[in-house]
C-alpha positions in Angstrom: 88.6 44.3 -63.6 86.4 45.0 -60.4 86.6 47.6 -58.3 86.1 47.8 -54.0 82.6 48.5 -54.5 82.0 45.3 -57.1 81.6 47.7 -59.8 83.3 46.4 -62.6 85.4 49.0 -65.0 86.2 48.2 -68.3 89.5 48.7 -69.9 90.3 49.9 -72.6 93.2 50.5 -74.9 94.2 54.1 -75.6 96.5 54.6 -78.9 98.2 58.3 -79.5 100.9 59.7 -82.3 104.4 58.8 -81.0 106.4 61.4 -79.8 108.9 61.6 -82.6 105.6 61.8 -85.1 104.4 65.2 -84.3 107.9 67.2 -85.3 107.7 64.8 -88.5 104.3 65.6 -89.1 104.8 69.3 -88.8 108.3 69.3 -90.8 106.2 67.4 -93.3 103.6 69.9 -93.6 106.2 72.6 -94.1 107.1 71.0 -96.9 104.1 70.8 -98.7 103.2 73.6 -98.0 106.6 75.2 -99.3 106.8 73.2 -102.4 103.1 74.4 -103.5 102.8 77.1 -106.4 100.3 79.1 -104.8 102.1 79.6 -101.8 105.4 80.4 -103.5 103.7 83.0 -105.6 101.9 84.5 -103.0 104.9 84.7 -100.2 107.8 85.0 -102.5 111.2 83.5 -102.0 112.5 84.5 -98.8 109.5 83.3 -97.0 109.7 80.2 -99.2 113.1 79.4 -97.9 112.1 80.2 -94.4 109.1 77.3 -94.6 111.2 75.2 -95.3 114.5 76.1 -93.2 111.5 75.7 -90.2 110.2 72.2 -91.7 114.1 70.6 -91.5 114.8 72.1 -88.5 111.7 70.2 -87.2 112.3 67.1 -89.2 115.8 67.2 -87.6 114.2 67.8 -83.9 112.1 64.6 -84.6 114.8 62.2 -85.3 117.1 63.1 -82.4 113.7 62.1 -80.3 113.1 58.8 -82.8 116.7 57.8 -82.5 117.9 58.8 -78.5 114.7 59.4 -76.8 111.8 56.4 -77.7 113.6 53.7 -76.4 116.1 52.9 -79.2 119.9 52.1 -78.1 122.6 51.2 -80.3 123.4 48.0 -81.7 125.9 45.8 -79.3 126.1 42.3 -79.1 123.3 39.8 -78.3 121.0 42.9 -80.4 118.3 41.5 -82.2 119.1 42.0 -86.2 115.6 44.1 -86.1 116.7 45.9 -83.1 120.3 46.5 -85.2 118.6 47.8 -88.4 115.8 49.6 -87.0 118.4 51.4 -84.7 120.8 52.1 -88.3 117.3 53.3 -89.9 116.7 56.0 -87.2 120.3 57.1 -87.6 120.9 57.3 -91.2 117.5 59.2 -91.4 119.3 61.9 -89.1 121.8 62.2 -90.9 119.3 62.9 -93.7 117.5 65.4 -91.9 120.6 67.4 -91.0 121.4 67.5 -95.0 118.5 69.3 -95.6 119.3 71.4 -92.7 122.2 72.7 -94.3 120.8 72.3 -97.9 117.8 74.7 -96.9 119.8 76.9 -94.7 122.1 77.6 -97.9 118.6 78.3 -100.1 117.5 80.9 -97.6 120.7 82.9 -97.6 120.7 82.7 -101.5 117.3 84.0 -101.0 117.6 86.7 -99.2 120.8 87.3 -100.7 119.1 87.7 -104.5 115.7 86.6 -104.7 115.5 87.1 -108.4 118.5 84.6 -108.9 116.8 82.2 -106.8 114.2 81.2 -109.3 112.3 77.9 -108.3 114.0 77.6 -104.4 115.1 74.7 -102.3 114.6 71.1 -103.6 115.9 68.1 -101.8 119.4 67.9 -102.4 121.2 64.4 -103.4 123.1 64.0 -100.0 119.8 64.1 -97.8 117.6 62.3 -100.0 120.8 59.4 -100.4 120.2 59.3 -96.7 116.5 59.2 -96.4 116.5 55.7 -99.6 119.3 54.2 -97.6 117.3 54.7 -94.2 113.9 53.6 -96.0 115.6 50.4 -97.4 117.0 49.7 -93.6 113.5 50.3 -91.9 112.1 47.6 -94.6 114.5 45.3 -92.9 113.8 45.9 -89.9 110.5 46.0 -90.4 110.3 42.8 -92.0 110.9 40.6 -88.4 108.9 43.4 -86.3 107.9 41.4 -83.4 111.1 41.2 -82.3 111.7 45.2 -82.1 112.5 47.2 -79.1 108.7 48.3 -79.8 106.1 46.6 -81.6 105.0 50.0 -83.1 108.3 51.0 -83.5 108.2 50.1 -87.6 104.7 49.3 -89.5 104.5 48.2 -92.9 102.1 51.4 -93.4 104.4 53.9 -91.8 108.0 51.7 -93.6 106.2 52.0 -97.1 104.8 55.5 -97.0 108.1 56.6 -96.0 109.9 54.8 -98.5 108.0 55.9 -101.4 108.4 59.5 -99.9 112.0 59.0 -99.6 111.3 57.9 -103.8 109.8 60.5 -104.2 112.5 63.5 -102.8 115.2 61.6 -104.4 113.6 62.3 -107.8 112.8 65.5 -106.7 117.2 65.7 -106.7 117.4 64.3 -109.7 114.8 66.3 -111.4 116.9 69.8 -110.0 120.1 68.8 -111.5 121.3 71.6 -113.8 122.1 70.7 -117.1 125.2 72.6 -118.1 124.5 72.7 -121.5 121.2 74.1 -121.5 120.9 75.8 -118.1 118.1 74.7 -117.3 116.3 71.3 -114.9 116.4 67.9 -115.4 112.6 67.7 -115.5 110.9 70.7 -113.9 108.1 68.6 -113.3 109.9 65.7 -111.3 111.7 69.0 -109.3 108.1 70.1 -108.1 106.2 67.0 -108.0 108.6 64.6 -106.6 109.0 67.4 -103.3 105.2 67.4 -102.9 104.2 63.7 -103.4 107.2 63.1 -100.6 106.4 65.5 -98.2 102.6 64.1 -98.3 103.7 60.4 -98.0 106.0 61.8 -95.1 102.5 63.6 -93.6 100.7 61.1 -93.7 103.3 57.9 -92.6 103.8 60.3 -89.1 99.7 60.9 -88.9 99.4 57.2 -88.7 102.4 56.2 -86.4 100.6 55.5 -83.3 101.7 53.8 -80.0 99.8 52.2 -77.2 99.4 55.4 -74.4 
């Protein structure tokens, strides 16, 4: 375009993290951070529990903004079916977020309560990470027929997958925790540990890379 003075400006086109993407980014990160073995060892378990108490409180904080502050408004009729399942996405994912809430919440007081019994900490329990593969499997959806969202960078196929395969990821994570009666002892130790690391990257990195036009 041209200015008064025949000056012509160019312009160009400014992309930043959404808003909901910094509280996921820096939930995410608690929970890397939490789940690592050095950190656990170094900190013990009662600030363990804390890292991640903070990282689900964030994660919660970020989808109240992705599903009642960015623009997204409950289904009704004449809603686009992308609109409808992007909108379900955002709120099953909540709902996921508060489970976790309450899940870490309950490792924390354990923690403080008898660090000794505590053993390995918080791992995602079955009721979140239920919510976060039923969310993942609605955003594919939506995400599938994405021009016709509320926002065009509302879903990417990037951001949809990477959560997905984190949601994977935590919900092995459960399964690996389970507590086999018989014996005592996990599922797969390895699956509790790994499966809460590989999904809190994937999580990192799908909110690093959700970017909107500014």
């Amino acid at each position: 375009m041209s200015d008064g003075g025949g000056t012509d400006t160019i312009t160009t086109s400014r992309r930043r993290l959404r808003r909901e993407a910094w509280g996921f980014a820096v939930g995410s990160l608690c929970f890397l951070v939490g789940a690592l073995p050095p950190y656990a060892d170094t900190v013990g378990p009662v600030a363990v529990g804390t890292t991640f108490v903070v990282g689900s409180v964030f994660f919660t904080a970020a989808a109240v903004v992705q599903l009642s502050l960015s623009g997204r408004r409950p289904p009704r009729a004449g809603t686009h079916p992308a609109d409808r399942w992007d909108w379900w996405a955002a709120a099953v994912q909540l709902v996921g977020t508060v489970c976790f809430n309450v899940s870490t919440g309950a490792a924390l007081a354990a923690a403080v309560t008898d660090p000794e019994l505590l053993g390995a900490g918080w791992r995602p329990d079955a009721y979140g990470s239920v919510a976060f593969l039923v969310s993942s499997a609605f955003a594919i959806v939506a995400t599938r027929d994405r021009g016709h969202l509320w926002d065009l960078d509302a879903r990417t196929w990037h951001g949809t997958w990477l959560n997905a395969v984190g949601s994977v990821a935590f919900g092995a994570s459960a399964v690996g925790a389970y507590v086999e009666p018989s014996t005592g002892a996990y599922l797969s130790a390895w699956w509790d540990q790994a499966g809460t690391l590989l999904g809190a990257a994937c999580f990192l990195a799908a909110a690093l890379l959700s970017r909107r036009a500014a």
